[in-house]
N, C-alpha and C positions, 0 to 999 in steps of 0.2 A: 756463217754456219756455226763456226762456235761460239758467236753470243746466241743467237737464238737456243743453243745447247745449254748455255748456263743459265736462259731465261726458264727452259723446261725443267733445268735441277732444281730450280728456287722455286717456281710453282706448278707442279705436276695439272692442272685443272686447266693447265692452256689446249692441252691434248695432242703434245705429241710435236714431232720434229719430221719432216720430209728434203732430203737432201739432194737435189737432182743436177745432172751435169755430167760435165767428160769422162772418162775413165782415166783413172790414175794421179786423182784430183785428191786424194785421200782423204775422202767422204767416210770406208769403212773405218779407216785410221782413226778419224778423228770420234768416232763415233764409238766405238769401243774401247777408247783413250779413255773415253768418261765414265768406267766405270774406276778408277783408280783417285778420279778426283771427287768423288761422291763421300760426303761424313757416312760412318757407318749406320745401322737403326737398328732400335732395340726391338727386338722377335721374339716370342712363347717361347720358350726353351722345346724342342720334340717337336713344333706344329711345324707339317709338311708344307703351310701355304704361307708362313714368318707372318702371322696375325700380331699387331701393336697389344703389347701386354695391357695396355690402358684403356685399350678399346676396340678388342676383339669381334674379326666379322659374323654379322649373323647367320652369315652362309654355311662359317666353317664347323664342319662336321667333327671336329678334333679339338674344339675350345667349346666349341658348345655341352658336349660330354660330362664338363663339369668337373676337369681336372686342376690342379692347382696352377696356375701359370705363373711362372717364374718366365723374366725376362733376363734379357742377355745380348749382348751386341755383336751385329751380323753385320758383311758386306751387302749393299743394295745391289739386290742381282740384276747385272748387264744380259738378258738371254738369247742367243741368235736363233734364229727361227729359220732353217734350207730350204732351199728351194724345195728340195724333193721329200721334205719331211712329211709322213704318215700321217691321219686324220689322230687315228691311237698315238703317236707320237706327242703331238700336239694340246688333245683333248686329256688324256690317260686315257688308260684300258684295266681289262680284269688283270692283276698280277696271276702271271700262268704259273710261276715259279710254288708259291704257295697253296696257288689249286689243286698241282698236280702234287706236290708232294705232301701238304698236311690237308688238303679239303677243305681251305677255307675260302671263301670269297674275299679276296680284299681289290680295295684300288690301289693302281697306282698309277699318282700321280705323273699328268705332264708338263709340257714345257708353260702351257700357263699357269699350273701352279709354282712352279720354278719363280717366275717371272713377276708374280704379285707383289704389290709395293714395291718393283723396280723399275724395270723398265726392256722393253722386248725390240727386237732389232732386226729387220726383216730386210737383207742385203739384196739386190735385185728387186724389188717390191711389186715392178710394174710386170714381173712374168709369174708370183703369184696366181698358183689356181682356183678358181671359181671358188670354188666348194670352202678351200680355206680361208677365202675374201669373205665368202658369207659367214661363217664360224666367227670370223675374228669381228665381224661387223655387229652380231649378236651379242658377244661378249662385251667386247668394247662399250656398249650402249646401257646394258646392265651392272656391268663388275660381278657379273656371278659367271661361272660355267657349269653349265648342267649335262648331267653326264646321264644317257641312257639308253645300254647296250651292253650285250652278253649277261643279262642277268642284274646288270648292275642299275642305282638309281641311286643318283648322288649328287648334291649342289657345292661347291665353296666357293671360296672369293678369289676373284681374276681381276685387280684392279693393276694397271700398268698405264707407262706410257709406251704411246707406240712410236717406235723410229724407225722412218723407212731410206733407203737411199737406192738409187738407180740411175739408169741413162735414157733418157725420153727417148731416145734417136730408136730404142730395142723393144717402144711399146707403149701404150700410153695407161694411166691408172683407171680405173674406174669410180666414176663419180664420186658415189655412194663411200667409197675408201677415203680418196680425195678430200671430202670434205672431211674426215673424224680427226686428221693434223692439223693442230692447230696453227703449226708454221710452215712455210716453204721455204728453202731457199734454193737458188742458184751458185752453180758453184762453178765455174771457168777456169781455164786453163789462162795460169799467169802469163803476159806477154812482155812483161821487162827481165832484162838478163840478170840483174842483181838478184830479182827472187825465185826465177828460175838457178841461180848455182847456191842460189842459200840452202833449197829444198835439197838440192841433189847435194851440197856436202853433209848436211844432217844424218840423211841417208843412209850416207856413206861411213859417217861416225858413228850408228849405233849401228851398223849390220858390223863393223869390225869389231866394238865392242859395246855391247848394248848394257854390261854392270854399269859398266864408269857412262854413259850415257845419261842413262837413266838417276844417278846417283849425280852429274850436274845439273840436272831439274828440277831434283826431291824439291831442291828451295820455294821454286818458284811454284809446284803443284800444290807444296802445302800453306802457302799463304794464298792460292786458289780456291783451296779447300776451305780455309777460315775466310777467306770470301761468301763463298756460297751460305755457311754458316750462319753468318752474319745476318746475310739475305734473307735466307730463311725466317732467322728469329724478327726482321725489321716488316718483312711483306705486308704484314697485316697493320699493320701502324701506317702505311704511307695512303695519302689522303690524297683521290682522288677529285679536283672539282670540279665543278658544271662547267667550265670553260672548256676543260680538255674534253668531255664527254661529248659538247656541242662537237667541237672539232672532231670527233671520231666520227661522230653523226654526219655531220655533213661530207665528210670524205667518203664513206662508205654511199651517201645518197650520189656523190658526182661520179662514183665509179660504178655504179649500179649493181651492187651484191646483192644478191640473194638473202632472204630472213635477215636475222639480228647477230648471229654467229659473227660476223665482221667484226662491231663494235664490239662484243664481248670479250674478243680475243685482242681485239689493240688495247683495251682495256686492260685486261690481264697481262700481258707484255711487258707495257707501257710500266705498269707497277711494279712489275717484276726487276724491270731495267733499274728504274730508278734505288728502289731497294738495294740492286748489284751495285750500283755506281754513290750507295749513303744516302741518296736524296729522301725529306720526307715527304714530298711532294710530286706528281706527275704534273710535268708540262708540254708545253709544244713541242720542245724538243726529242722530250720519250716519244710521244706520238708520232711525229715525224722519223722517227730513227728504225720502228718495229714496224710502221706501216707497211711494206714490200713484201715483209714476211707473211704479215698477219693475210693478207688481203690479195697474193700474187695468183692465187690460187681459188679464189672466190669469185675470178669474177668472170661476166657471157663470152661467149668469142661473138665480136663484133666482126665483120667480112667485111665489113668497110673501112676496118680499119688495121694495117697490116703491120703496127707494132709489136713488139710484143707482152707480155701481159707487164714485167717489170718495166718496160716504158713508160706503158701506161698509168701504171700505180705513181709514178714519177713522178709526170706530168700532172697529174692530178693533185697531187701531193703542193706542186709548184705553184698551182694554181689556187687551190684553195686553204694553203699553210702557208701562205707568203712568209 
């Protein structure tokens, strides 16, 4: 779970993180840990939706204006999305505040303009309702939100990744969702007693004192962080070749996925990985290491075959990555 996490910090275009498994596996934990290890990014100075001063969205209604953009450096917003949160909540609505008291129409913004160029986190994922599944399936697909209601008619930019985490046992996702993650993983409850009492003294150590906790890690987060960094700046230099792309090709043909989304995403992965780990090159090894991820989640249920899907990606993996 947390490399597939730092694979999503170093290239947002994998689409996203799905964390699914037991309760109290610390999936939400780890997942909102990641907004602390994220370099900050330079944002409009004012603009509600943090548009990149160097290359401001066309969508946005507040850099489009034609005001001066002075840049400035922001935390990448981590945004949780509730279960029970409003459509208005979500989308924005009319601000009433200003209607009613000065007569103006304005918007105001919600949680996906919040959420733009960060990343949005939708705890329980799989008990998501309809209407928000489909919202977020439109957005997700475009990077605009368009907003039209009470008067109002209004486009900007909703670019995010999306992370979701849940417990299959309380419901399952719907396809169409399913497929906009770029990653899956699995997340189990540990069964050896060393790291069952390691989690539980941690635990224990920061809920007594979470400064001094937190302030034993600074170390190790911020050379995390110039990890990422690093990644960041190396991603586009690492060179993928036709050996490893056959290799994705053929795995994706023996596991029988759907469209080309498979390889695109071990692909992207794959180079993400290596980038995180210095390498200027993608090999077997990336490919074998993100395959689970990319692919657990892609592929038919077979009725005749009563593994489960990480089995099978396994197996497959064994077989034709020897």
């Amino acid at each position: 779970m947390k490399r597939a996490l730092l694979i999503a910090a170093v290239d947002p275009s994998i689409g996203g993180v799905l964390a699914l498994g037991d309760r109290g596996t610390g999936k939400s934990t780890a997942i909102r840990a990641l907004a602390a290890l994220l370099p900050p990014m330079r944002a409009v100075a004012g603009c509600p939706y943090s548009c990149d001063p160097a290359a401001p969205a066309a969508a946005c209604p507040h850099c489009a204006a034609g005001l001066v953009r002075q840049g400035r450096l922001v935390p990448v917003p981590v945004v949780d999305l509730p279960l029970g949160a409003t459509e208005d909540r979500v989308v924005g609505a009319l601000d009433l505040e200003r209607a009613l008291a000065a007569g103006i129409k304005a918007f105001e913004p919600g949680l996906l303009a919040r959420a733009n160029r960060g990343f949005l986190y939708i705890d329980e994922v799989n008990l998501l309702e309809d209407h928000l599944v489909d919202l977020l399936l439109d957005v997700a697909a475009s990077g605009v939100n368009t907003v039209e209601r009470e008067g109002l008619s209004l486009r900007h930019p909703a670019r995010f990744v999306l992370v979701g985490s849940g417990n299959p046992e309380e419901g399952e996702l719907r396809p169409q969702l399913l497929d906009r993650f770029g990653l899956a993983v699995e997340v189990t409850t540990p069964t050896d007693i060393p790291t069952r009492i390691e989690v539980v003294r941690r635990r224990d150590a920061f809920e007594r004192d979470p400064t001094g906790f937190a302030a034993a890690h600074a170390g190790a987060e911020k050379a995390l962080r110039r990890r990422i960094t690093a990644a960041r700046a190396r991603v586009a230099d690492v060179v993928v070749p036709d050996a490893s792309l056959e290799a994705a090709a053929r795995l994706c043909l023996a596991l029988g996925t759907d469209g080309l989304r498979g390889e695109l995403t071990l692909m992207r992965a794959a180079r993400a990985l290596a980038a995180l780990d210095g390498r200027e090159r993608v090999g077997i090894d990336e490919i074998r290491a993100v395959a689970p991820a990319s692919l657990r989640h892609r592929l038919r249920r077979n009725p005749l075959d009563e593994a489960g899907s990480t089995a099978r990606v396994a197996r497959a993996v064994a077989e034709v990555l020897p």
